[in-house]
C-alpha positions as CSV (number, residue, x, y, z in Angstrom):
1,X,0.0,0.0,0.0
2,X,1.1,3.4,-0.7
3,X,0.9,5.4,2.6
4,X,-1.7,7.6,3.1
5,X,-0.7,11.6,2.5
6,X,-3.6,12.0,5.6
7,X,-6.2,10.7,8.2
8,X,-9.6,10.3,7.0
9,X,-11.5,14.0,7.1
10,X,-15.0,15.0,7.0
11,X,-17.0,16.5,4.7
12,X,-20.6,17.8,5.2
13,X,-23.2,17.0,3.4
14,X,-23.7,20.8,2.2
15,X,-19.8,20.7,1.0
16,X,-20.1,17.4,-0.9
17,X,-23.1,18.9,-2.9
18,X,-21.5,22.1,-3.4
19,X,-18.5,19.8,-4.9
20,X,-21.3,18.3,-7.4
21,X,-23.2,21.4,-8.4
22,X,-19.5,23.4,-8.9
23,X,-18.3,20.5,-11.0
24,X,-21.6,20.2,-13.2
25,X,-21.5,23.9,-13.6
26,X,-17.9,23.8,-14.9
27,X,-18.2,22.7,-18.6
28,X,-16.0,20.2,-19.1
29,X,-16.1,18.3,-22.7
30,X,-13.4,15.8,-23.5
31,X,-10.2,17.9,-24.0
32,X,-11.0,20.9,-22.0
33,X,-11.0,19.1,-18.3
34,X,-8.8,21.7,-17.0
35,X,-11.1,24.2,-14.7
36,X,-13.1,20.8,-13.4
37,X,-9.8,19.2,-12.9
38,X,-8.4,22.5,-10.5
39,X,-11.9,22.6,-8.7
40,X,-11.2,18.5,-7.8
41,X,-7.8,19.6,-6.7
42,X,-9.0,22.9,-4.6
43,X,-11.7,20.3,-3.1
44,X,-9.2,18.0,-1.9
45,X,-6.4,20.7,-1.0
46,X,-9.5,22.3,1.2
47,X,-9.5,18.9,3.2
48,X,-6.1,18.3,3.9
49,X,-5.6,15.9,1.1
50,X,-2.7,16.4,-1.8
51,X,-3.9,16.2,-4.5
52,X,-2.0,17.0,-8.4
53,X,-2.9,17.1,-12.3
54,X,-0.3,14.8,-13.6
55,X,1.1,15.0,-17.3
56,X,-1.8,14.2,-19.2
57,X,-4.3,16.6,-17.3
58,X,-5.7,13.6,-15.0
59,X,-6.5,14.5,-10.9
60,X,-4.0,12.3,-8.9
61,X,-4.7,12.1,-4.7
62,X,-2.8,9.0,-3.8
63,X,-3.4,7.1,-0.7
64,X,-4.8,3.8,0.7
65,X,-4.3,1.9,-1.8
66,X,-6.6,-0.9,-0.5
67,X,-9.1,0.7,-3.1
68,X,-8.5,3.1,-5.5
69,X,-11.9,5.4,-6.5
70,X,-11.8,6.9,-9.9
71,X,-14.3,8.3,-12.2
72,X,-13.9,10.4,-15.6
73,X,-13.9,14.3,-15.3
74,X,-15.0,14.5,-19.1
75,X,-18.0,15.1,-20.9
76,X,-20.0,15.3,-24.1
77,X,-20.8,18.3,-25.1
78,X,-24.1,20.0,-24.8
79,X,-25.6,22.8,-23.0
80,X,-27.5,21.3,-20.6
81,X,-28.6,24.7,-18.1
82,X,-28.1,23.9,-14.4
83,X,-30.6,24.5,-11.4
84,X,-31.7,22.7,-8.3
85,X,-35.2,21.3,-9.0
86,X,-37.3,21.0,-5.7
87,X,-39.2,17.1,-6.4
88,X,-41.4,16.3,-3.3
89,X,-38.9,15.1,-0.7
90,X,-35.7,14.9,-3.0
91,X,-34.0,17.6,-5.3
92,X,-32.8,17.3,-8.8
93,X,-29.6,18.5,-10.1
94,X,-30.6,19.6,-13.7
95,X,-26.9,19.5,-16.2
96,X,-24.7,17.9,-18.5
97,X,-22.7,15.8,-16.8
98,X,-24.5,15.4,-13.7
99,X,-25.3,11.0,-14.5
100,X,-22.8,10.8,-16.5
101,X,-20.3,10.8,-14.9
102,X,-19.7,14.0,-12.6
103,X,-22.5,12.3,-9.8
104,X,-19.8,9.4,-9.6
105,X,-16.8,11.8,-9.8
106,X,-17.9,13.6,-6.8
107,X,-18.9,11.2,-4.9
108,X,-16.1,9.3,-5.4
109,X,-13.9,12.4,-4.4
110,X,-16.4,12.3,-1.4
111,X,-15.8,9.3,-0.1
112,X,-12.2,9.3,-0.8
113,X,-11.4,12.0,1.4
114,X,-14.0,10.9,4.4
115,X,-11.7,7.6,4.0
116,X,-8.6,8.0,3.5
117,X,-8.2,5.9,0.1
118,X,-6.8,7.2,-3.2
119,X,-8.5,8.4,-5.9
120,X,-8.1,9.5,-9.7
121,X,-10.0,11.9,-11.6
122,X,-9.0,10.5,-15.8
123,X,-9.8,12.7,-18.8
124,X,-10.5,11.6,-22.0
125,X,-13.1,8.5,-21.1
126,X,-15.9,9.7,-23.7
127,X,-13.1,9.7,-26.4
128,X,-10.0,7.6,-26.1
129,X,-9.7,6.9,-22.6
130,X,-6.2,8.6,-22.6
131,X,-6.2,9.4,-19.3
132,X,-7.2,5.8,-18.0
133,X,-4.6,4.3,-20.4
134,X,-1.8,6.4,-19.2
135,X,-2.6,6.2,-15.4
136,X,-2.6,2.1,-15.8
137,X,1.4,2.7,-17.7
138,X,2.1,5.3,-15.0
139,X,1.1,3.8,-11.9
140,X,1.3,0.9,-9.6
141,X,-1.5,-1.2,-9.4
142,X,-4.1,-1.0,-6.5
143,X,-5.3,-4.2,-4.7
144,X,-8.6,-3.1,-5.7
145,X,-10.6,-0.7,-8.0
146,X,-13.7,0.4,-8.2
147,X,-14.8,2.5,-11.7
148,X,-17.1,5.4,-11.6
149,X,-20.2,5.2,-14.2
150,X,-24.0,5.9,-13.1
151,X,-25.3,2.2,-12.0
152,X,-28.4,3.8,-9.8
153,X,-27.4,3.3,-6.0
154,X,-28.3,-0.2,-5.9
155,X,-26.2,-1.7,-9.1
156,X,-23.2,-2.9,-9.0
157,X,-21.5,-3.4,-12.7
158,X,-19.2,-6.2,-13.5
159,X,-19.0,-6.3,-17.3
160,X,-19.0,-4.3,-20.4
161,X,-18.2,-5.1,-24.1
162,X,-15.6,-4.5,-25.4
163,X,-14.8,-2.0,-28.4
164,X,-13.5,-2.2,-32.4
165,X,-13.1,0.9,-34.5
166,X,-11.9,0.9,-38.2
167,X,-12.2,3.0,-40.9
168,X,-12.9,1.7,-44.4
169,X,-11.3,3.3,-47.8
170,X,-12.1,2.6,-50.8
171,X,-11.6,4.4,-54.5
172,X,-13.0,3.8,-57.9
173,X,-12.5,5.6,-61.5
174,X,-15.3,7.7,-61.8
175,X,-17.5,7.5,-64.5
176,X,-21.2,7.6,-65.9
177,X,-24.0,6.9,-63.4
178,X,-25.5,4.9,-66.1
179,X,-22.5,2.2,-66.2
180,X,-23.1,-0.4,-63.6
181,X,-20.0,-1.0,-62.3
182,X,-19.9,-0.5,-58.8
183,X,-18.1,2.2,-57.5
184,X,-16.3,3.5,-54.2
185,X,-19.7,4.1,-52.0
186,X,-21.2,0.6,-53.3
187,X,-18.3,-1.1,-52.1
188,X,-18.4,0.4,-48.6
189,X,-22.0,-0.3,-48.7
190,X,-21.4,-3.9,-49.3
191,X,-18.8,-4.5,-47.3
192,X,-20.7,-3.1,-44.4
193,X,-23.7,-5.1,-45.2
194,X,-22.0,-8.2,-45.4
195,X,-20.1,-7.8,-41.6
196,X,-23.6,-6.9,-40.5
197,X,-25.2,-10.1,-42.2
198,X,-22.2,-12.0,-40.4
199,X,-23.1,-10.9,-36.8
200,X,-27.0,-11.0,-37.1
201,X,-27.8,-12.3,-33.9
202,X,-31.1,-14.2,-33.2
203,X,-34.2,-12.5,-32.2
204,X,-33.7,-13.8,-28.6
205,X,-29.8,-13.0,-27.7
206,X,-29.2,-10.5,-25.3
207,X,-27.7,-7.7,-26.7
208,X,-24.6,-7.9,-23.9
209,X,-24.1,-11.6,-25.9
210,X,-24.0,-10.2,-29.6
211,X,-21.3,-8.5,-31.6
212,X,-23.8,-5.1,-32.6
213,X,-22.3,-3.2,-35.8
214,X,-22.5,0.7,-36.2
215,X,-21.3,3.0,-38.8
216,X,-20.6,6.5,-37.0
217,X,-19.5,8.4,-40.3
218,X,-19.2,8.3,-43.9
219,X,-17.8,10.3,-46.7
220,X,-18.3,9.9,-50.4
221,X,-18.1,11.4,-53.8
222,X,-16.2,12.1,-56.9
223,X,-12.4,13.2,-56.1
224,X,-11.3,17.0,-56.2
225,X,-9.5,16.2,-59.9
226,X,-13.3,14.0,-60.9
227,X,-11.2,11.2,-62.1
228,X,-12.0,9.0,-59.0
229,X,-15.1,7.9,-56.3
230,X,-14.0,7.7,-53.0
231,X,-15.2,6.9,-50.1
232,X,-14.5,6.9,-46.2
233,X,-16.2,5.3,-43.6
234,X,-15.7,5.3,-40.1
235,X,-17.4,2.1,-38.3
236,X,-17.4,0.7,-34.4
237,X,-18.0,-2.9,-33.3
238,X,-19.1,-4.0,-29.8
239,X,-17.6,-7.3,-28.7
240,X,-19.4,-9.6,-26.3
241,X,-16.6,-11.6,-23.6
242,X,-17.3,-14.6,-25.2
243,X,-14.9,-12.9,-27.7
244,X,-11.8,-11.2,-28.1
245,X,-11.3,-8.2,-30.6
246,X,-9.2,-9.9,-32.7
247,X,-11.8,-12.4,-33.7
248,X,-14.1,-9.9,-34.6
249,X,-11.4,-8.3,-36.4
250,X,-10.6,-11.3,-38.6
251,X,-14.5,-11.7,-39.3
252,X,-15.0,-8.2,-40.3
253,X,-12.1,-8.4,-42.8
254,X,-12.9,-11.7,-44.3
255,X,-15.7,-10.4,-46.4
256,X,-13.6,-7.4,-47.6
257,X,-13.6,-7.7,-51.2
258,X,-12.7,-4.0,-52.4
259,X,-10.8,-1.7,-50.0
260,X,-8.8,-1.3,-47.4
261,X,-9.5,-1.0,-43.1
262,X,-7.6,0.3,-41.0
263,X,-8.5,-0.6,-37.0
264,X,-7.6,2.3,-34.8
265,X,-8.8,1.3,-31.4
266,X,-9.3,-2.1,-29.9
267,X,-10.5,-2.8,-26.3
268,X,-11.2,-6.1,-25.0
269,X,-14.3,-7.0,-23.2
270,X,-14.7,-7.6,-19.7
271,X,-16.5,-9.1,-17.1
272,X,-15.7,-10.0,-13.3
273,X,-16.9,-12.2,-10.9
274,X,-19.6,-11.6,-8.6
275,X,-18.1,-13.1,-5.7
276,X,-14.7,-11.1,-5.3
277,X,-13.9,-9.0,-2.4
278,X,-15.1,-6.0,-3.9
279,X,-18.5,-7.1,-5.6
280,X,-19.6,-8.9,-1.8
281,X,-18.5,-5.1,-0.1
282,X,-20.9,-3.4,-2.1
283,X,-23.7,-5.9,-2.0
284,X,-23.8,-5.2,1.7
285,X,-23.2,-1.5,1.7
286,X,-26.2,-1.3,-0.5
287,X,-28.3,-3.4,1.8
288,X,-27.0,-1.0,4.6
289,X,-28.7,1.9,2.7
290,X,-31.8,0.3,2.7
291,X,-31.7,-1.1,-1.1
292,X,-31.0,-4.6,-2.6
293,X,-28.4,-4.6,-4.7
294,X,-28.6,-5.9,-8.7
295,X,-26.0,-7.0,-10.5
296,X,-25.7,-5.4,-14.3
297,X,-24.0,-6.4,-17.2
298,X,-23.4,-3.0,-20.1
299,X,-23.7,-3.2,-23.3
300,X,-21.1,0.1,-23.8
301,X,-17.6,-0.1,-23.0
302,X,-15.9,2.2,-20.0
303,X,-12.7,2.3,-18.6
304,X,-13.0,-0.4,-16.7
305,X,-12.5,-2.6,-19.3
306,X,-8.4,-0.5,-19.3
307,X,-8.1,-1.1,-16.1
308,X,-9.2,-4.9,-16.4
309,X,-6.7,-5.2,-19.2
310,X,-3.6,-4.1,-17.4
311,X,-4.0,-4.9,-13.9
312,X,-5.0,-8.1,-11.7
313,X,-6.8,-6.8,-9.4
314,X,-10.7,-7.3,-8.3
315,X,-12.9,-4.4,-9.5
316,X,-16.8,-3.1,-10.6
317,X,-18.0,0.2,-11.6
318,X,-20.3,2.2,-9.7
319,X,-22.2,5.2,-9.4
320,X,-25.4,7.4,-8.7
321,X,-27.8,8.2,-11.6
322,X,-30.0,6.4,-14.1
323,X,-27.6,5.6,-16.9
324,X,-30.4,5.8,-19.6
325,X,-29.7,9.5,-19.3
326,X,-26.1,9.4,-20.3
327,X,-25.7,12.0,-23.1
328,X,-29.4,12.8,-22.8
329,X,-30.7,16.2,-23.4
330,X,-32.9,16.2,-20.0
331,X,-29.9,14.6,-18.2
332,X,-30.4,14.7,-14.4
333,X,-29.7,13.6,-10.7
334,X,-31.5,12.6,-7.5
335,X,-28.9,14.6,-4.6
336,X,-30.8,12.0,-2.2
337,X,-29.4,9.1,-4.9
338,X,-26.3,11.2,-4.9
339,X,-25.9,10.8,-0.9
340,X,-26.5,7.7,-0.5
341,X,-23.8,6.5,-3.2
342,X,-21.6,8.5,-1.1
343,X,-22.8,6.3,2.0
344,X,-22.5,2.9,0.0
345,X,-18.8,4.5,-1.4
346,X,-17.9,5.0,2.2
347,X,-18.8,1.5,4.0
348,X,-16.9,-0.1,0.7
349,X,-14.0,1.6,1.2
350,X,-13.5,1.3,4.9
351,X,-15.0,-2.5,4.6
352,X,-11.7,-2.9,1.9
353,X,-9.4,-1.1,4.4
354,X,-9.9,-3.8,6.7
């Protein structure tokens, strides 16, 4: 274990959701983490906690590492305008970011400081996970981990697919419409018809099973000099743990006739064991909230499945807010759901420290 930089301190409940609402208010899309990333560190400096932005713009405050809490300080863009919405007995925190993932962020940082173990804020998760990849080549590993992404207070996530991005060229000699030789954009089309005809799943497979195809962009048309088609098309593919990126890679490319692929990001699937250390800590800090926990399987991939990749360790992802309101336009968080993460964050912890 790395020796703690300080004894557990408290924070009240008003400070811990003036961390949240601060942080929510701080616009903070992928590449411009910086002002979210100071406001983590001022929070822990305030507490008696060190606390740094390392190289890549991540929030370092190492301590116990029995667990280590860390959550992404990125998110999509979108102007989401934020305000406190009085709902019967609870409040709701109205603003991009607030599910996903600056409720499990603060909590996190929360809970890390009423503790006394270590915590990371990453940049980059919506994008390329830079800042989870470096922290795993730049740091020792922890003897646990626990991921922040909105599960709802009472979930407790232990896999995610895994991820396979390509992009697809192909070029033709342009010509009459009339001809019916195919050109550039019918090839892409084809190609991307037949991987989709090859991972058809049945009717009745759960979608966290099946390899799911998706085009994200595509550009086509006769060249600058109009003596070619060409086409570009960017495409991602989810991989279920019962396989491994490089399968799916091999699939995809065997029906590619015309063109050429290039993959550009690969990250394996994962998916833990209910019964580790970690994943039996929170199904009792749950219960000790007053919910019963569920255990949830995503079909998305986080950083996590980094994490999972480089280091040995038991881990799960957690975190307040409904995550059907990731990237949503009316995204939104329960502060009661919000404290009572913190609660479960804290017994988890301290049960680890043990």
């Amino acid at each position: 274990m790395n020796a703690s930089t300080s004894d557990p301190t408290n924070v009240s409940l008003e400070a811990a959701r003036e961390l949240l609402v601060d942080l929510v208010s701080t616009p903070s899309p992928s590449g411009e983490e910086r002002e979210a990333a100071k406001r983590l560190v001022d929070f822990f400096e305030a507490h008696d906690r060190e606390a740094r932005i390392d190289g890549i713009g991540n929030v370092r405050a190492p301590a116990d590492d029995a667990v280590l809490l860390t959550s992404h300080i990125d998110t999509v863009p979108g102007d989401i305008p934020v305000e406190v919405e009085e709902s019967g007995d609870d409040e709701i925190l109205w603003g991009r970011g607030s599910v996903d993932a600056t409720g499990p962020l603060a909590a996190m940082a929360v809970a890390a400081v009423r503790t006394g173990v270590s915590f990371v804020g990453v940049v980059g998760e919506e994008v390329d996970s830079r800042g989870a990849r470096y922290l795993v080549e730049n740091r020792e590993e922890p003897a646990a981990v626990v991921n922040g992404e909105p599960s709802g207070v009472n979930g407790i996530t232990l896999g995610y697919r895994g991820l396979l991005a390509g992009t697809y060229v192909a070029t033709s000699e342009s010509g009459h419409t009339s001809r019916p030789d195919p050109n550039a954009i019918q090839h892409a089309i084809r190609w991307w018809t037949a991987v989709e005809e090859t991972f058809e799943a049945d009717e009745y497979d759960p979608i966290f099973e099946q390899v799911t195809t998706k085009p994200v962009e595509i550009d086509g048309g006769t060249s600058t000099d109009g003596l070619s088609v060409e086409t570009t098309m960017d495409v991602q593919l989810r991989v279920p743990p019962e396989l491994d990126t490089d399968a799916v890679r091999e699939t995809a490319e065997a029906e590619l006739e015309v063109g050429t692929v290039t993959w550009k990001d690969a990250v394996e699937p994962v998916m833990t064991s209910p019964r580790t250390e970690v994943a039996r800590a929170f199904r009792v800090a749950i219960r000790e909230v007053g919910d019963e926990p569920r255990l949830l399987r995503k079909t998305g991939t986080s950083d996590m499945n980094v994490y999972a990749g480089a280091w040995d360790c038991p881990m799960v992802t957690y975190g307040p807010g409904n995550s059907e309101l990731d990237h949503a336009p009316d995204e939104r968080l329960s502060l009661s759901a919000y404290d009572r993460s913190i609660a479960v964050l804290e017994h988890v912890s301290k049960t680890l420290q043990e």
